[in-house]
Backbone as CSV, one residue per row, in Angstrom:
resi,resn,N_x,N_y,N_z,CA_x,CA_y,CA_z,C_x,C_y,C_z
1,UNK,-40.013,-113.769,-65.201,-40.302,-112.725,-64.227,-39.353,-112.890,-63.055
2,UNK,-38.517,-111.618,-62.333,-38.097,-111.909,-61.080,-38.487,-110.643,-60.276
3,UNK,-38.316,-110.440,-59.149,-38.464,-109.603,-57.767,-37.455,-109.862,-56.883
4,UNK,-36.952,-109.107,-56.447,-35.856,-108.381,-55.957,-36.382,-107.297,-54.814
5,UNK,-36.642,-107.784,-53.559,-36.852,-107.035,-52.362,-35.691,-106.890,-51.204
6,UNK,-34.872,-105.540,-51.099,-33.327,-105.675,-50.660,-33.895,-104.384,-49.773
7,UNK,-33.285,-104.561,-48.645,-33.272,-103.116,-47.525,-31.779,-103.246,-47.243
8,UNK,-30.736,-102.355,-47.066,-29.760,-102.153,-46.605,-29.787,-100.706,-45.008
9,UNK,-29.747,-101.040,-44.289,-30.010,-100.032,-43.270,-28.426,-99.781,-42.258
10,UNK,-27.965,-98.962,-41.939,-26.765,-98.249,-41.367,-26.968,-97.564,-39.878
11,UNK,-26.224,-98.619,-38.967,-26.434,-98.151,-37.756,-25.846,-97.275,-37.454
12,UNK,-24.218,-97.273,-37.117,-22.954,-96.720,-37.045,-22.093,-96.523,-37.621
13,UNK,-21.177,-95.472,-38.448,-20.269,-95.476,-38.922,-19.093,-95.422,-38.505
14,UNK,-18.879,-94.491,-37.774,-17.902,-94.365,-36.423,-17.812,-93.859,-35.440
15,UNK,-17.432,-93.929,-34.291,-17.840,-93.518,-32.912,-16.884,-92.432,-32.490
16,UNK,-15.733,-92.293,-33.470,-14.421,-91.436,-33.111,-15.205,-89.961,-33.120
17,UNK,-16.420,-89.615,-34.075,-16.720,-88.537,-34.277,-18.649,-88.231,-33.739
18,UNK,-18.970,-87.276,-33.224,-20.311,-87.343,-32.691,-21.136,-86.926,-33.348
19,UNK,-20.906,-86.701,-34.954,-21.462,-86.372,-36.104,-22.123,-87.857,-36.264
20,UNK,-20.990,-88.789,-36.054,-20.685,-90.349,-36.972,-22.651,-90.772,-35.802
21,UNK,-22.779,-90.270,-34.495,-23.445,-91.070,-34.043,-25.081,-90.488,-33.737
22,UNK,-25.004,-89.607,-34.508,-26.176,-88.739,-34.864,-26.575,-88.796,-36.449
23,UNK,-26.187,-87.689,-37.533,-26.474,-87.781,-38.663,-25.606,-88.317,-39.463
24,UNK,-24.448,-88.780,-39.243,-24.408,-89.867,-40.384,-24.731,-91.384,-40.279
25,UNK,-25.325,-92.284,-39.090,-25.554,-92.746,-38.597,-26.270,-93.413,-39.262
26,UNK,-27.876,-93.466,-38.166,-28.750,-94.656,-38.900,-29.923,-94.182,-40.074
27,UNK,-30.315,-94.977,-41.004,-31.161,-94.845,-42.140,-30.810,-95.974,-43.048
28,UNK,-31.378,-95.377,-43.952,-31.502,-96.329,-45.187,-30.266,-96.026,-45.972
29,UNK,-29.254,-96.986,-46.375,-28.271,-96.479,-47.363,-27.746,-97.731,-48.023
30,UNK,-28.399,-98.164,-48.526,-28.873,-99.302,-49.901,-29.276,-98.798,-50.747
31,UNK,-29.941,-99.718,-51.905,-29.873,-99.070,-53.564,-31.291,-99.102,-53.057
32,UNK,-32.203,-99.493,-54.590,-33.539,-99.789,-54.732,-34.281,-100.749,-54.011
33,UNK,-35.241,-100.308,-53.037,-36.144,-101.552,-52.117,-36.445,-102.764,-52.606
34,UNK,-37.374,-102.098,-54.031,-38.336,-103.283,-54.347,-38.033,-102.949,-56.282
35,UNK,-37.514,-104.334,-56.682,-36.983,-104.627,-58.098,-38.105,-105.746,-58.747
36,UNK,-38.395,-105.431,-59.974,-39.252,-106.719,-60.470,-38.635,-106.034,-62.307
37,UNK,-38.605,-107.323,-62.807,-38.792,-107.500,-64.159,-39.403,-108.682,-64.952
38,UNK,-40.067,-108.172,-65.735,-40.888,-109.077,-66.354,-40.477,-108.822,-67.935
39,UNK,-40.522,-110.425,-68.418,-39.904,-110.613,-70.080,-40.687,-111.696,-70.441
40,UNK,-40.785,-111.221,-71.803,-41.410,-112.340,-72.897,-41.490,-111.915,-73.815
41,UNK,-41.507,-113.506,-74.596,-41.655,-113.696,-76.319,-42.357,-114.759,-76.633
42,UNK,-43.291,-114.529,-77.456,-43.860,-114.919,-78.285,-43.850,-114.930,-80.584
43,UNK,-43.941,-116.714,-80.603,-44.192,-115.805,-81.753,-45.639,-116.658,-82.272
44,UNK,-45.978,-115.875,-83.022,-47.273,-116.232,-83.482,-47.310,-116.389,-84.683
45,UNK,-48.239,-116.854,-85.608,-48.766,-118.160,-86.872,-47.379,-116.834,-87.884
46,UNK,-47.148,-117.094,-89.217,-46.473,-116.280,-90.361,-45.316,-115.797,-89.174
47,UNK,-44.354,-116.280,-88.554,-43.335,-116.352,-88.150,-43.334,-115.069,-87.251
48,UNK,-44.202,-114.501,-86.922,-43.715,-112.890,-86.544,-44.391,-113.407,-84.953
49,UNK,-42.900,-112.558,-84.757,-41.889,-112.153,-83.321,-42.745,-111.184,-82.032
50,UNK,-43.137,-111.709,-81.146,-43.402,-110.316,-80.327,-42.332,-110.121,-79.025
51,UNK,-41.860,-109.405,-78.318,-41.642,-109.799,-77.117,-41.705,-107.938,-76.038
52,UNK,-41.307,-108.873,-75.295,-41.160,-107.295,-73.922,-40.979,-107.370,-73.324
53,UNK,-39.922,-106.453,-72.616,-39.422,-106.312,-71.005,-39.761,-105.381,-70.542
54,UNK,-40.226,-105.142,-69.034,-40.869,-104.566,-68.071,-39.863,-104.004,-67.246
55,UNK,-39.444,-103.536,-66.508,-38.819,-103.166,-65.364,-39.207,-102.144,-64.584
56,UNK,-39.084,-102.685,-63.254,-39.986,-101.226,-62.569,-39.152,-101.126,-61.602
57,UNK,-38.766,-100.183,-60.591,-37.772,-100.174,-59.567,-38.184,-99.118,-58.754
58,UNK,-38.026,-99.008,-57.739,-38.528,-98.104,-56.605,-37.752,-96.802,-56.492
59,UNK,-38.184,-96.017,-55.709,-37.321,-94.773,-55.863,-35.292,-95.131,-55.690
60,UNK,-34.488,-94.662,-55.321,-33.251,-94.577,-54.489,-33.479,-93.589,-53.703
61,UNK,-33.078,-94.129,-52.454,-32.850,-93.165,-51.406,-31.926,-92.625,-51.911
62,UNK,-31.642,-91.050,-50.967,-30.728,-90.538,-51.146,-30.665,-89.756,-50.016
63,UNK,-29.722,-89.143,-49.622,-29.116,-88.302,-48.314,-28.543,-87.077,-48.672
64,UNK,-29.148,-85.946,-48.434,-28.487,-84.458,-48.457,-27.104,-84.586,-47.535
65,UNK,-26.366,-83.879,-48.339,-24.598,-83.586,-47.344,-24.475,-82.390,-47.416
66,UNK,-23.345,-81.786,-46.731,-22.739,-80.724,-46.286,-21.400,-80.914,-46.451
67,UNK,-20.573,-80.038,-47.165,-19.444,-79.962,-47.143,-18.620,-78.803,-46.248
68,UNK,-18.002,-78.998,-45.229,-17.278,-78.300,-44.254,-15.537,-78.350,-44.731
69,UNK,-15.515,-77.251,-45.168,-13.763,-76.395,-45.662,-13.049,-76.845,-44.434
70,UNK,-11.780,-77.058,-45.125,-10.650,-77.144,-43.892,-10.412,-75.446,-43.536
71,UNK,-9.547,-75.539,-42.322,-9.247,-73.774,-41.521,-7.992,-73.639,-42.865
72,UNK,-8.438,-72.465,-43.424,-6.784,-71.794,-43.728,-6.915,-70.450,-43.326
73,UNK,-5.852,-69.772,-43.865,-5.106,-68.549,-43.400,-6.820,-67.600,-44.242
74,UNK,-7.153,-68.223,-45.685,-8.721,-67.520,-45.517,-9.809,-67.357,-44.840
75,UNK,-9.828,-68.914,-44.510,-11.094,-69.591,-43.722,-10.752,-69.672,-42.175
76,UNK,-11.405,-69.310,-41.823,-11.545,-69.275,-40.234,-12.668,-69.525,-39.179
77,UNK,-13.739,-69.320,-40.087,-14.936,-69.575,-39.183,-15.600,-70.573,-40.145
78,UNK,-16.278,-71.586,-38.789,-17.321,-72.669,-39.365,-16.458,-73.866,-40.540
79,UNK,-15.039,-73.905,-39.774,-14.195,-74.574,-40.478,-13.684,-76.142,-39.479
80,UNK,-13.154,-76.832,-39.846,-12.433,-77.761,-39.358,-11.271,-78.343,-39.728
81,UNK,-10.100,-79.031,-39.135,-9.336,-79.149,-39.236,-8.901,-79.688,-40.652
82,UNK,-9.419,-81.044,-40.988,-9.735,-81.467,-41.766,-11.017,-81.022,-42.730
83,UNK,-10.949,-80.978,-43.948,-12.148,-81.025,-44.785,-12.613,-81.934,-44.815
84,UNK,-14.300,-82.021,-44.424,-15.037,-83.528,-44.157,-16.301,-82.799,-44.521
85,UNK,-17.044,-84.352,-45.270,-18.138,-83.842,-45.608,-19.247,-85.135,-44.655
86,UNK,-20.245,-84.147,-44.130,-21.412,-84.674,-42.986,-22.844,-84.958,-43.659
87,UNK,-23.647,-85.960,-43.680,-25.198,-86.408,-43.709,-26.004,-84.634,-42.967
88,UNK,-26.443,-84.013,-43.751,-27.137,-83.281,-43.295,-28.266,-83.469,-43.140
89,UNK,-29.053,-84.653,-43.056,-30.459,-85.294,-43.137,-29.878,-86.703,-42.390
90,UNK,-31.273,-87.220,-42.313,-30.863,-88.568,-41.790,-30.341,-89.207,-43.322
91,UNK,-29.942,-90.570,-42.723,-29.846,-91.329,-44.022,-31.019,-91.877,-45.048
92,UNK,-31.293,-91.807,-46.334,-32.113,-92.298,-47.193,-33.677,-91.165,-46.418
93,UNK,-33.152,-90.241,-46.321,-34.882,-89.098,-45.904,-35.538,-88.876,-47.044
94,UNK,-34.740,-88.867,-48.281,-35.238,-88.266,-49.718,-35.582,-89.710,-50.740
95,UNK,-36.094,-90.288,-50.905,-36.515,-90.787,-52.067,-36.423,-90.672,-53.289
96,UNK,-35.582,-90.888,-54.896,-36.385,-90.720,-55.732,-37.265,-90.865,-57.016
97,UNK,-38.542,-90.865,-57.666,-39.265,-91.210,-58.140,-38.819,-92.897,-58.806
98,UNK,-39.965,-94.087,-58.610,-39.896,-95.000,-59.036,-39.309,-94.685,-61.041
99,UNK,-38.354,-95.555,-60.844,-37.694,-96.043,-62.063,-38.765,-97.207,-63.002
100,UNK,-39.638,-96.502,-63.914,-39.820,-97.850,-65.197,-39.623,-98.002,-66.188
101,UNK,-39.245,-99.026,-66.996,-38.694,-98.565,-68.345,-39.653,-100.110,-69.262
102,UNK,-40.424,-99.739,-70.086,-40.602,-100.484,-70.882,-40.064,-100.706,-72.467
103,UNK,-39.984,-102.061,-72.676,-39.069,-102.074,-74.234,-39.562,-103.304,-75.090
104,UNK,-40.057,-103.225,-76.275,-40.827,-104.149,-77.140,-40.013,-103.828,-78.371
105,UNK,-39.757,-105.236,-79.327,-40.360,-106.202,-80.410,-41.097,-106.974,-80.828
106,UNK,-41.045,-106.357,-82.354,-41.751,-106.875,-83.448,-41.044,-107.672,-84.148
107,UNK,-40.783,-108.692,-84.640,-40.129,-109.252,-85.884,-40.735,-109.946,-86.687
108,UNK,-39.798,-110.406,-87.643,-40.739,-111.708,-88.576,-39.366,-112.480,-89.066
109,UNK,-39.472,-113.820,-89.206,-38.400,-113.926,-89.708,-38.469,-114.912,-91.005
110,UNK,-37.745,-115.189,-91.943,-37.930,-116.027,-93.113,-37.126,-116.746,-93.594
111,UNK,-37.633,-117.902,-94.019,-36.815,-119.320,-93.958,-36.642,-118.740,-95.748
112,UNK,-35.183,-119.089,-95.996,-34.230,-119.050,-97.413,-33.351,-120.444,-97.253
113,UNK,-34.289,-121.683,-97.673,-33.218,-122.414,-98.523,-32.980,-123.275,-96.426
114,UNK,-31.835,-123.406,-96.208,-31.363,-123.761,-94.854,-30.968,-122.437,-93.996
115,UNK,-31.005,-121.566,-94.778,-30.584,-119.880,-94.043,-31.919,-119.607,-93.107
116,UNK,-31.790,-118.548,-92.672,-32.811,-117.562,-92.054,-32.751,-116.279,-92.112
117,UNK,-33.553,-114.991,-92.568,-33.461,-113.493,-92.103,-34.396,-113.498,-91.037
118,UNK,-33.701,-112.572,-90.506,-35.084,-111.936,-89.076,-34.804,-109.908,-89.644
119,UNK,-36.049,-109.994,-89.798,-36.322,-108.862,-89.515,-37.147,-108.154,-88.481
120,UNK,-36.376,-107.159,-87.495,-37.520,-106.825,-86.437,-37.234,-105.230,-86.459
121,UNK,-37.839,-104.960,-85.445,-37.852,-103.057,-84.915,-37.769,-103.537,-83.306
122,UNK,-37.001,-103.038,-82.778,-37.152,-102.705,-81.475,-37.770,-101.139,-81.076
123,UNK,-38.435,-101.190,-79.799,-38.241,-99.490,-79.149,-38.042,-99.866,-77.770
124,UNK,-37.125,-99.099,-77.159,-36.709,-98.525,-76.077,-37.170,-97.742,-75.404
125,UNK,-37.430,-97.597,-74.295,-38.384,-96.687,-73.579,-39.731,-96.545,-74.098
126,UNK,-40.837,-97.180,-74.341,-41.503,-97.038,-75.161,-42.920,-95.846,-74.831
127,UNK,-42.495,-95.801,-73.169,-43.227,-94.621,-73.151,-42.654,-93.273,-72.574
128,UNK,-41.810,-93.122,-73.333,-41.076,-92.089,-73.017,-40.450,-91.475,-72.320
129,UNK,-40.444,-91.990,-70.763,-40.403,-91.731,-69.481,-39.170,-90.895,-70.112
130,UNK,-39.228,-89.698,-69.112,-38.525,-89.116,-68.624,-37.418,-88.988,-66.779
131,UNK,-37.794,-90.225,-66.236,-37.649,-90.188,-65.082,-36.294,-90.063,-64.852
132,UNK,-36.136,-89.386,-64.019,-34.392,-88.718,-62.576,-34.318,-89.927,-62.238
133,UNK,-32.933,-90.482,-62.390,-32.701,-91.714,-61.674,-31.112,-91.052,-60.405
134,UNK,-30.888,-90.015,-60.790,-29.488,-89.816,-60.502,-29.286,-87.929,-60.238
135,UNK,-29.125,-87.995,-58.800,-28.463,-86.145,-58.587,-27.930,-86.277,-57.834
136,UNK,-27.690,-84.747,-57.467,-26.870,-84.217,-56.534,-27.431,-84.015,-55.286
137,UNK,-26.573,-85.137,-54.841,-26.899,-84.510,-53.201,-26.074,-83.597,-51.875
138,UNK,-25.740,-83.083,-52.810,-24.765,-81.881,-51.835,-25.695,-80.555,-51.319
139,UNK,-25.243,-79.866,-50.417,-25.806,-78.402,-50.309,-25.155,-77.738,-51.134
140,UNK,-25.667,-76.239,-51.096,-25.574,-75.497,-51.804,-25.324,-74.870,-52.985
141,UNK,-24.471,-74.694,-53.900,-25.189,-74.214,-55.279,-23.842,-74.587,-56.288
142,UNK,-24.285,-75.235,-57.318,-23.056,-75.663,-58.978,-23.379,-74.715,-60.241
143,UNK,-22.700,-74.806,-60.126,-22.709,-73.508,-61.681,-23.040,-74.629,-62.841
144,UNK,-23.694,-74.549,-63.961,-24.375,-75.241,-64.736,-23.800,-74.717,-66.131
145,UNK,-23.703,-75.276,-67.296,-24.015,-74.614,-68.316,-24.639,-75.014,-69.671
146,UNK,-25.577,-74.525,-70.345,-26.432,-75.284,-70.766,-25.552,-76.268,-72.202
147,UNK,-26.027,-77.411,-72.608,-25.182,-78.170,-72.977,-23.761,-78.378,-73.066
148,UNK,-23.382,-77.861,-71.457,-22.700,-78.255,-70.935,-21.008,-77.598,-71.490
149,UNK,-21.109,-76.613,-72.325,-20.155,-76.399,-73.384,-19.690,-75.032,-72.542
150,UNK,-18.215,-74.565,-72.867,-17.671,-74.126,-71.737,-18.039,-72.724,-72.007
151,UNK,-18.363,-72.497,-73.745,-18.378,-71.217,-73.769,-20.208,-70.353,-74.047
152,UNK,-20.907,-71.413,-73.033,-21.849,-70.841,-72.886,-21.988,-70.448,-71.280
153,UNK,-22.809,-69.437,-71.056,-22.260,-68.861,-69.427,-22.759,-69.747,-68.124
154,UNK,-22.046,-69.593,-67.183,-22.640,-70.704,-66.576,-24.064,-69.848,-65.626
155,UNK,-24.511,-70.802,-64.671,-25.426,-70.541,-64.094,-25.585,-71.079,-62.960
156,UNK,-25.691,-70.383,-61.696,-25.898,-71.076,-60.673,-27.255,-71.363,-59.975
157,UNK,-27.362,-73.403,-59.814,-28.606,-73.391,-59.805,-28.296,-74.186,-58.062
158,UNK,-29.411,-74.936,-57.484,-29.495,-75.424,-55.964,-28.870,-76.587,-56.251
159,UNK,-27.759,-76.959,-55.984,-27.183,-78.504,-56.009,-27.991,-79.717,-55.307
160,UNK,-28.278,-79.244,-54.275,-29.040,-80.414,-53.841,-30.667,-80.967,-55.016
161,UNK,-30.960,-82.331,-55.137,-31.781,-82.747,-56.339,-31.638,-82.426,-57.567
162,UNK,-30.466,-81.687,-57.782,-30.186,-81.167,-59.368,-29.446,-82.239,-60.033
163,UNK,-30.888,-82.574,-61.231,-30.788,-83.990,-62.332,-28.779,-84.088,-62.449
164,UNK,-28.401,-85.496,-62.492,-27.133,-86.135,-62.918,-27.347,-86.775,-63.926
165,UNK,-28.389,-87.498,-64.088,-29.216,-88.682,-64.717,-30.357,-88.909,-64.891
166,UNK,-30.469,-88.691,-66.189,-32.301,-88.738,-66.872,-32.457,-90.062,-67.345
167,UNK,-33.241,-90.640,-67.546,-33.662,-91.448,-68.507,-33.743,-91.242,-69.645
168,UNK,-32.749,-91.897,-71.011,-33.157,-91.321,-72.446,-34.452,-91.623,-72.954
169,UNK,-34.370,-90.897,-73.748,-35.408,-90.710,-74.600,-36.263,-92.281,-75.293
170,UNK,-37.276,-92.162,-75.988,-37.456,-93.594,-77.145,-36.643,-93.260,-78.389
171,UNK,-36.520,-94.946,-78.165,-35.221,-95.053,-79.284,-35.705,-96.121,-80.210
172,UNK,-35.705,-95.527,-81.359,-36.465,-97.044,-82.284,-35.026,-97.344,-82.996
173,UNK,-34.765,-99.100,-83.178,-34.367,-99.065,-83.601,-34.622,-100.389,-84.967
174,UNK,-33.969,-100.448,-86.017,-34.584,-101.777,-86.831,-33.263,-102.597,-87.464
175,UNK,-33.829,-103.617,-87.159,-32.793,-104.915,-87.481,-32.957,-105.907,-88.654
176,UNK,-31.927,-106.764,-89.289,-31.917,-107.191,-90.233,-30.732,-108.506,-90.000
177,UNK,-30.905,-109.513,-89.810,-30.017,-110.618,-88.868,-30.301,-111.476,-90.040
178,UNK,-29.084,-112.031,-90.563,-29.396,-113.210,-91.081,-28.144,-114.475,-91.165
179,UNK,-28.916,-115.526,-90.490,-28.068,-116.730,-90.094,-28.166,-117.675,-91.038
180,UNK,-27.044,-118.548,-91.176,-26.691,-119.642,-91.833,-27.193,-120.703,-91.130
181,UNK,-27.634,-121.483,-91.567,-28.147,-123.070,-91.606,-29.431,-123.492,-90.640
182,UNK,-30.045,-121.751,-91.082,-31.315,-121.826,-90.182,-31.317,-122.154,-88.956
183,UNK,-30.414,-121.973,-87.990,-30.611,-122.160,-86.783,-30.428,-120.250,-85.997
């Protein structure tokens, strides 16, 4: 088992700009607060295998931005010299949803002679979670398209919280290992 309790917090970024000493400033802008994983194996009487890992992880902060266009000969208003993009929220205001992922084996394994087979099944995700670990935190709007393929039409949806990163699916998978001289 371990735990993993980390705060990263952001006073100042820079003082050259009065953006730097307002909203992009202070908050939370570290990963996950609070980390724990838990593992084990067991095996029990007729050689068979159990084990499992736990992992649980707290939301990620995250911070809405704004992207501000440089001035050209198009752009003229609500522009700046430079193209710079600004914390439109404080830092770490958004949270999101705790990360868990559970994952178990089964095996058995059998003594041949000085050899060994193991046979097991793993599953991955074992309860299916679907959880957002990963978006967009920009304003305003990305054109989408559904599996992603160029010649389906796109669609414009709200960029800001729009999924980057799901959690896959359960994944079974089954194994067949076999070592020489029984070790």
């Amino acid at each position: 088992a371990g735990y993993t309790y980390s705060r990263t917090t952001q006073d100042f970024v820079s003082l050259q700009n009065p953006n730097a000493a307002y909203v992009n400033s202070k908050g939370e802008s570290g990963g996950r607060r609070h980390n724990l994983k838990l593992s084990g194996t067991y095996t029990l009487p007729w050689q068979v295998v159990l084990g499992a890992n736990v992992t649980m992880q707290s939301g990620l902060p995250i911070t809405r931005t704004w992207a501000i266009n440089a001035c050209s000969t198009s752009i003229t208003t609500n522009c700046l010299r430079q193209a710079t993009t600004v914390n439109a929220e404080t830092r770490g205001s958004v949270e999101l949803p705790r990360l868990t992922i559970a994952d178990a084996r089964i095996g058995r394994f059998f003594k041949v002679g000085a050899n060994r087979i193991d046979v097991s099944m793993d599953v991955y995700n074992l309860s299916n979670a679907n959880t957002t670990y990963s978006v967009r935190t920009n304003t305003g709007l990305t054109a989408v398209r559904e599996g992603g393929l160029v010649t389906n039409p796109a669609v414009n949806i709200a960029s800001f919280l729009s999924p980057t990163g799901v959690l896959g699916p359960r994944i079974v998978r089954f194994n067949v290992t076999y070592s020489f001289s029984g070790k």
